[in-house]
C-alpha positions in Angstrom: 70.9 44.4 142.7 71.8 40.7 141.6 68.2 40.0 141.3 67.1 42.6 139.0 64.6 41.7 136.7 64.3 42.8 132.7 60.7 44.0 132.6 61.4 44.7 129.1 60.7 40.9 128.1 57.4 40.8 129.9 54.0 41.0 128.2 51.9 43.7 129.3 49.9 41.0 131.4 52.7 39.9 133.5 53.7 43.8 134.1 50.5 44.6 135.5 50.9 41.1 137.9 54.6 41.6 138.8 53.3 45.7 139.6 50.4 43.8 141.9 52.9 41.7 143.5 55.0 44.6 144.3 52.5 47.0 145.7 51.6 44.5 147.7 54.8 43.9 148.9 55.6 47.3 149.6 52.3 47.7 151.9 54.4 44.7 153.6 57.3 46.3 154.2 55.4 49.7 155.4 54.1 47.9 157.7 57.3 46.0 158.7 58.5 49.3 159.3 56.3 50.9 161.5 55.9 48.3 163.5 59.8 48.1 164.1 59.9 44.4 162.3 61.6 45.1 158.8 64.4 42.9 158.5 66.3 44.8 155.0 65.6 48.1 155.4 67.2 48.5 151.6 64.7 46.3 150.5 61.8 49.3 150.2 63.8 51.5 147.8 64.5 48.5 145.4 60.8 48.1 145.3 59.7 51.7 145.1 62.3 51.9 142.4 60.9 48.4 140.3 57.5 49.8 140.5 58.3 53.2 138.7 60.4 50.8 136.1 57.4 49.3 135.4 54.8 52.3 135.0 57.5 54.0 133.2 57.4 51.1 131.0 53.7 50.9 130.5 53.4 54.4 129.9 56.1 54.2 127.1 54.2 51.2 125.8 51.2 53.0 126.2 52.2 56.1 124.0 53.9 54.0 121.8 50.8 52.2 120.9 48.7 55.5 120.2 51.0 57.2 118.2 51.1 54.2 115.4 
């Protein structure tokens, strides 16, 4: 977890990218697996886990924004 990233300094543009990028990678690693090719197996969790920081995020911003 070295690499962790502070999606609390993004915009709500670069969220919705870096939540892109990461589905996208986990269809990757899905796939990896299946097929008997994934190389970090602990890899998936840390990007299951990024993508709920960052809809949990959104959905605080979200509410946030509607009850001003």
């Amino acid at each position: 977890m070295a690499n962790k990233i502070d999606y609390n300094g993004q915009s709500d543009d670069q969220l919705s990218e870096s939540l892109g990028n990461l589905k996208r990678e986990q269809f990757n690693l899905r796939f990896q697996a299946a097929t008997n090719q994934l190389e970090k197996p602990s890899r998936v969790r840390e990007v299951r886990r990024d993508i709920a920081r960052i809809k949990t995020l959104q959905a605080q911003r979200t509410s946030a924004a509607t009850a001003k």
